[in-house]
C-alpha positions in Angstrom: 0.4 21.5 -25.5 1.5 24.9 -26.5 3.0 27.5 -24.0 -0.3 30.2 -25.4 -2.6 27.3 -24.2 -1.2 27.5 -20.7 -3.8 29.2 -18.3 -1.5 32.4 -18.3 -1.2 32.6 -21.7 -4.8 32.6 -22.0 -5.6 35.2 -19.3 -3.2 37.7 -20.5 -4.5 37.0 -24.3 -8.0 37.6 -23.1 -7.2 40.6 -21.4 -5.7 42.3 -24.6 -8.5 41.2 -26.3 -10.8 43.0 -24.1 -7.9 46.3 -23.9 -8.8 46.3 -27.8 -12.5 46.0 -27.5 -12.9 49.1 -25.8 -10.8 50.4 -27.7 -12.0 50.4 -30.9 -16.4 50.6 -29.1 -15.5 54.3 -30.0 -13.9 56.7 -31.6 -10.0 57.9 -30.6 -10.3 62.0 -30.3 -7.7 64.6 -30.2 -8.6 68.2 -28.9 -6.1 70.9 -29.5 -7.2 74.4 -27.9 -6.6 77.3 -28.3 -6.7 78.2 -24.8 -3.9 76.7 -22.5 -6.7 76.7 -19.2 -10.2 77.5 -20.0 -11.1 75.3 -23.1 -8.8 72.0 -21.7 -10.5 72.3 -18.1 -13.4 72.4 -19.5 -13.0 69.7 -22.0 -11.2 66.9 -19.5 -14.2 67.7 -17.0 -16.7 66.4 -19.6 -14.4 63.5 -20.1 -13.7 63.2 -16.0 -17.2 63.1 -15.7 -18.2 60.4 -18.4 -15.6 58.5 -17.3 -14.0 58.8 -20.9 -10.4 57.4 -20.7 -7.5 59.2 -22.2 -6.6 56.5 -24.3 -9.6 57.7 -26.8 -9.9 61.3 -26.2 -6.8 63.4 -24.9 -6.7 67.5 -24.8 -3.8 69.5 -25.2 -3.3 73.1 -25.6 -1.6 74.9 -28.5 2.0 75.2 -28.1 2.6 76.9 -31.0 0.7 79.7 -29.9 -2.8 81.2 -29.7 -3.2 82.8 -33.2 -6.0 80.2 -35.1 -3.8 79.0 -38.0 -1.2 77.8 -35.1 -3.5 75.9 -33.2 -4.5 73.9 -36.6 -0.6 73.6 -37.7 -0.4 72.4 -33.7 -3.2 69.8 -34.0 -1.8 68.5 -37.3 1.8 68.1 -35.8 1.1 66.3 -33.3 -1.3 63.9 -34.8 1.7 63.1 -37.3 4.5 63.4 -35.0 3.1 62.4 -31.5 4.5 63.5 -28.0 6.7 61.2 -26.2 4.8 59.3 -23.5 2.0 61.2 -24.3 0.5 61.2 -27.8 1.2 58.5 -30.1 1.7 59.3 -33.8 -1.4 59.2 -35.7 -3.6 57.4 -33.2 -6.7 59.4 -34.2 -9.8 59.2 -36.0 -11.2 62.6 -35.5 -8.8 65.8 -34.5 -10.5 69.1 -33.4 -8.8 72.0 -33.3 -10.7 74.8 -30.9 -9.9 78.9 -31.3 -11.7 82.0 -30.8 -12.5 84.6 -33.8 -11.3 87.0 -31.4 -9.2 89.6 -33.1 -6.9 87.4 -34.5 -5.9 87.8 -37.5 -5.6 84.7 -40.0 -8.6 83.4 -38.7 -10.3 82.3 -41.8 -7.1 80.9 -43.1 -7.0 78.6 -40.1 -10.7 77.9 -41.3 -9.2 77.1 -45.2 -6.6 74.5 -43.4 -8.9 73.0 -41.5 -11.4 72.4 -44.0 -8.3 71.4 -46.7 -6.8 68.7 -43.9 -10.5 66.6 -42.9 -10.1 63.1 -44.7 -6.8 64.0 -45.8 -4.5 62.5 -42.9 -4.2 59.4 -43.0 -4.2 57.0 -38.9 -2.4 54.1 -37.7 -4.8 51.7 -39.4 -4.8 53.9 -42.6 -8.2 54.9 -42.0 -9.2 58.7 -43.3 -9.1 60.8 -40.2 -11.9 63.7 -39.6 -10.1 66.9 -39.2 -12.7 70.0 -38.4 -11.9 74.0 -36.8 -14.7 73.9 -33.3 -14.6 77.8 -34.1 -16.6 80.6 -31.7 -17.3 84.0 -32.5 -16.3 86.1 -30.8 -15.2 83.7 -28.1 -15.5 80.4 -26.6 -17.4 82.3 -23.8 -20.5 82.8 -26.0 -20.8 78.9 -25.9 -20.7 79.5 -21.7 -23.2 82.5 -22.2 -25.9 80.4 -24.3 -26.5 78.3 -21.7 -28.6 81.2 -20.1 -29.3 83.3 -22.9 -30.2 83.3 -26.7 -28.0 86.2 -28.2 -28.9 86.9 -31.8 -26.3 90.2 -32.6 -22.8 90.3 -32.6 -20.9 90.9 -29.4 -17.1 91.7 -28.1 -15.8 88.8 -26.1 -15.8 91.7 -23.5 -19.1 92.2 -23.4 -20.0 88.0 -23.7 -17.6 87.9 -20.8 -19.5 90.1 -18.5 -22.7 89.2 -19.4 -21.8 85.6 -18.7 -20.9 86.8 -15.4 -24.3 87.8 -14.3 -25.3 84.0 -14.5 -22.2 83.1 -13.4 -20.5 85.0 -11.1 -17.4 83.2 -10.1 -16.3 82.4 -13.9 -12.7 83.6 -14.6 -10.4 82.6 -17.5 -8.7 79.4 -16.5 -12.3 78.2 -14.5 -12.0 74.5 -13.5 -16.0 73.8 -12.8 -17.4 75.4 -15.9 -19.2 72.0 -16.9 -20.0 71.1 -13.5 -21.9 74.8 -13.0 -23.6 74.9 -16.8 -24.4 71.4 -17.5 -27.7 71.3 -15.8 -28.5 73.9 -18.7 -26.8 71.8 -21.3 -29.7 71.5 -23.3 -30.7 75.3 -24.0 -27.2 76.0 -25.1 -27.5 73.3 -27.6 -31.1 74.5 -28.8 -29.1 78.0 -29.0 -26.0 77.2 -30.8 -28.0 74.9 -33.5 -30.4 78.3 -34.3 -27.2 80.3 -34.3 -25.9 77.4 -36.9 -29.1 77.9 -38.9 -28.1 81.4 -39.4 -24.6 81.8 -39.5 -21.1 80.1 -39.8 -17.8 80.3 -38.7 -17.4 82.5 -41.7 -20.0 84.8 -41.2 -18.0 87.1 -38.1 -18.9 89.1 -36.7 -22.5 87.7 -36.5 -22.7 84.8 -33.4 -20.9 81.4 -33.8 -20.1 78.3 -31.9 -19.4 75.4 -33.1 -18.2 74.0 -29.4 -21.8 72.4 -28.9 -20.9 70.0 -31.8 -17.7 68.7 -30.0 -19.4 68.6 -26.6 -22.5 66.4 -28.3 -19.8 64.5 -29.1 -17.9 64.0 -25.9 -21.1 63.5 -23.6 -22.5 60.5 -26.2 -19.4 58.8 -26.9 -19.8 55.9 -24.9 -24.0 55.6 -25.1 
């Protein structure tokens, strides 16, 4: 008989076979952010809490810089290139890169490479990989502010940071509990970000944007 038909063998077999099964029950995600706090706290809190493992979804913030078209050049390096012991080279099927409109300027260029690299890249099974901008205008505080209130005019990320503050008065930049606190009002700020989407886009600053509830729809149904 065989040495891979010894009951060894055959355990360690079967658990690599049920290592790749839950693998590949979903989709592998990689979140670049704009943000080096905020955006990833909030991000591996969703995933903490539905128990999503990092070998499908991992977050990392820019380290290129803040600007938007460095967070996309970020996100597309190190889908090709990896990090070692952290990322593996092209072991994606969907990469989001998240920025504020902000001031910034080259925003809409980061935009133009977005949109020019989704189905472009190629994974490590040679599969077209989704590559899409999770854009917010002004900030990725409006997406925080929508779960208490519908805001229809343009706004400085000032003024969507204090007004989130009157529903939530203990937010700060780098907050670790933002899901935790808003999720019980996950469902208004989806219902407000898809009548923003109905209206305007990314492109359309300085008029109200998130795409954030797209990625977070995402994230919270993966494994359902």
């Amino acid at each position: 008989m065989g040495r891979d038909n010894t009951p060894r063998e055959r355990q360690h077999k079967e658990l690599e076979r049920k290592k790749q099964a839950q693998r590949a029950s979903y989709d592998r995600i990689l979140i670049v952010s704009e943000g080096s706090k905020t955006e990833p706290n909030y991000f591996r809190e969703i995933c903490s809490f539905h128990r999503l493992p990092t070998a499908n979804v991992q977050v990392h913030p820019s380290e290129l810089g803040t600007a938007p078209i460095l967070v996309v050049q970020y996100a597309k390096k190190l889908f090709e290139q990896g990090e070692h012991n952290k990322v593996q080279r092209r072991a994606f099927e969907k990469v989001y890169a998240v920025f504020d409109r902000d001031e910034h300027g080259r925003y809409h260029e980061a935009l133009a490479l977005a949109e020019s690299l989704d189905g472009k890249l190629k994974n490590d099974n040679r599969q077209s990989v989704v590559f899409q901008a999770i854009a917010s205008v002004p900030s990725f505080e409006l997406w925080l502010l929508l779960h208490y209130v519908d805001v229809h005019a343009p706004l400085h990320r000032d003024e969507a940071l204090q007004r989130l503050k009157q529903h939530f008065p203990g937010y700060d930049k780098g907050a670790t509990n933002a899901f935790a606190t808003t999720c019980k009002h996950l469902a208004v700020a989806t219902q407000h970000a898809e009548g923003l989407a109905k209206r305007f886009t990314a492109r359309t600053d300085p008029e109200p944007f998130t795409a954030v509830g797209e990625l977070v729809k995402l994230l919270t149904t993966l494994r359902g």
